[in-house]
N, C-alpha and C positions, 0 to 999 in steps of 0.2 A: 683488408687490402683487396681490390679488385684490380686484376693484372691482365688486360689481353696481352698474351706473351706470343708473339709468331714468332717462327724459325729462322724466319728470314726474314729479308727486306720484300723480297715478293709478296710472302704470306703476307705483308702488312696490307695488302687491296683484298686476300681470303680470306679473314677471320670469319668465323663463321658468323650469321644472323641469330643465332643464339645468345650469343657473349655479349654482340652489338647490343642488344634489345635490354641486355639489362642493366645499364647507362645509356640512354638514347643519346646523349653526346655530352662532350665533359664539362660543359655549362649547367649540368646538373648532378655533376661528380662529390659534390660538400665542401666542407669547409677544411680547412686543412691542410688540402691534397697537393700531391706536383706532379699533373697530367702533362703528360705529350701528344701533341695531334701532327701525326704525317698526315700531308694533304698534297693532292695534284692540281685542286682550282684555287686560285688566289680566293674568287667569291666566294667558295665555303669558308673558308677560312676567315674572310673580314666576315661574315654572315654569322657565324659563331663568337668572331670575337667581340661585334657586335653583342650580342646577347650576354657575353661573360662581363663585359665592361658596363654594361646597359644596365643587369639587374643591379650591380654594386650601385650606382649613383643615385639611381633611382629609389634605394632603400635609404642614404643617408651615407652609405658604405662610400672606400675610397679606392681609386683603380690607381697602378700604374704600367704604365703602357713604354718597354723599349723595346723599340724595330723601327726598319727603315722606314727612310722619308715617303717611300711607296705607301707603305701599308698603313702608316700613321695619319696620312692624307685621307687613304680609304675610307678606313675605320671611320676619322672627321664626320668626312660626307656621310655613313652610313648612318651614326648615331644620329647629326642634323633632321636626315630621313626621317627619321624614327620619332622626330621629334624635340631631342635634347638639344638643351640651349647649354654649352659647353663650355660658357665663357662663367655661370655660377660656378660649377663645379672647379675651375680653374681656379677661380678667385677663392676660394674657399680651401686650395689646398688640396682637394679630393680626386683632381685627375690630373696624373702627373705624366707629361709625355717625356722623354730621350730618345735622343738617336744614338741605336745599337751601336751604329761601327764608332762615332766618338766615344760612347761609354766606355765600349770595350777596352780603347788606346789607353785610359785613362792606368788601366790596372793591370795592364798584361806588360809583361817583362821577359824580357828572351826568348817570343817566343809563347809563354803560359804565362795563367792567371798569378798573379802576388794574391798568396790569398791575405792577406793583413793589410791590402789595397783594397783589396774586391769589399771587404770589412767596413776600413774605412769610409768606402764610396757611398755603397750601398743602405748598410744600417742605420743612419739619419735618416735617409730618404723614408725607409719602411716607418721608424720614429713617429715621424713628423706626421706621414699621410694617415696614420695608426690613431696620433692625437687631432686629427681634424675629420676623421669620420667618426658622424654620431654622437659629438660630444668626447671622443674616446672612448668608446662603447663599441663603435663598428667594427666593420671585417675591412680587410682588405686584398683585394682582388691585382696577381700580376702577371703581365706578359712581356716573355722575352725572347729574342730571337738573337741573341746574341750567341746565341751555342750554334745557333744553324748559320752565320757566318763563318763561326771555327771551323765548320766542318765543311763548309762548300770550298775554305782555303785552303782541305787537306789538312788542318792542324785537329785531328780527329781526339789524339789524345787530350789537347786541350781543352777542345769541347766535353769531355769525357771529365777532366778535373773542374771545370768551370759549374757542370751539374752537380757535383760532388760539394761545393763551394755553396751551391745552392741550399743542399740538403741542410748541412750543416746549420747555416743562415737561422733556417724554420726549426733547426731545437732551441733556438733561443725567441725566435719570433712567431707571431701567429698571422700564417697570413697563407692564402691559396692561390699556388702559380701554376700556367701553364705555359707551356716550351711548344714550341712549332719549328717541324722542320718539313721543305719539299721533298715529294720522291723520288727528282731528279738527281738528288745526292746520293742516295742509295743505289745506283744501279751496277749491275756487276758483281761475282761471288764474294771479291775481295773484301767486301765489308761487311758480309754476315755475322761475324765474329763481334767487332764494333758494335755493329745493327744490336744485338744482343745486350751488350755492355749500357747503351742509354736506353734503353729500356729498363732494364733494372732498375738502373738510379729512378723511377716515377714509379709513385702508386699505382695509376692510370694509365695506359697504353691505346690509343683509338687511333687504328686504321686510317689510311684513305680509304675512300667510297667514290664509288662513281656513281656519282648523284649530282642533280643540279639546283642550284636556287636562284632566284630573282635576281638578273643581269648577266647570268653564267653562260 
């Protein structure tokens, strides 16, 4: 397990260049894993997830992708960029889009996630995209931001169970997710405590950086 663990929500823009270095960013974290990327620029963020959605398709592999209508759009255009024609991969089952804040309504009850909703929702979907990458041989690649709505609404602990739901999910399936959240939601001491608590739930921990890519 490779943990950038900060103390804080600060610490998350100081980890050191040491720790950095030895996952250059978590699109080359493996297989398996359930990394989080705090970020400050949307464009890193589509810019990576670009590349974490990109290699799955491009090997045969199958992505699915929940987050807002914003980012889902970006990503779009960025992958276009890049190349991919987005309408095989669709057709074929291999790149599944949702939007986070419907998904979420679909399983949350008073409040927090049902987890035997979240169950039901979710685990065809992994199924399905699992049996149309590669024959059923592929991997599958996912992204979600439905934990960083929980938590931009203040429902912290939910976001907190909903990771926890996640975990669970991948003892029974195989498949490598990562979670994003901004570092807008972090600010302030009152959530170091928290700050600490999702990080745990992931193998992988990567910072924001204040760095720039193409359009940033």
């Amino acid at each position: 397990m490779e943990l950038l663990q900060p103390k804080s929500a600060a610490d998350a823009r100081r980890v050191g260049s040491r720790e950095c270095k030895s996952v250059p960013d978590w699109t080359l974290a493996g297989d398996r894993v359930h990394v989080v990327q705090f970020y400050e620029n949307d464009n890193l963020l589509i810019e990576l997830l670009s590349r974490f959605v990109g290699a799955a398709l491009v090997t045969g592999d199958s992505a699915i992708v929940v987050a807002t209508e914003r980012h889902r759009l970006a990503l779009a255009g960025r992958l276009r960029a890049r190349g991919f024609d987005l309408a095989v991969p669709e057709r074929q089952q291999r790149y599944i889009q949702f939007d986070a804040a419907a998904t979420l309504a679909k399983f949350m009850r008073r409040g927090v996630p049902d987890p035997a909703l979240f169950t039901e929702l979710v685990a065809p979907v992994i199924e399905n995209a699992t049996r149309a990458a590669a024959g059923g041989r592929g991997r599958l690649a996912a992204f979600g931001e439905m934990v960083a709505l929980l938590w931009a609404d203040g429902k912290i602990d939910a976001a907190l169970q909903l990771e926890e739901l996640w975990n669970r999910l991948a003892e029974t399936y195989a498949f490598s997710l990562c979670c994003a959240y901004p570092m807008s939601g972090f600010l302030g001491n009152p959530h170091a405590a928290p700050f600490l608590k999702i990080c745990a739930q992931h193998s992988h921990v990567f910072p924001a950086e204040r760095r720039t890519v193409a359009g940033s």
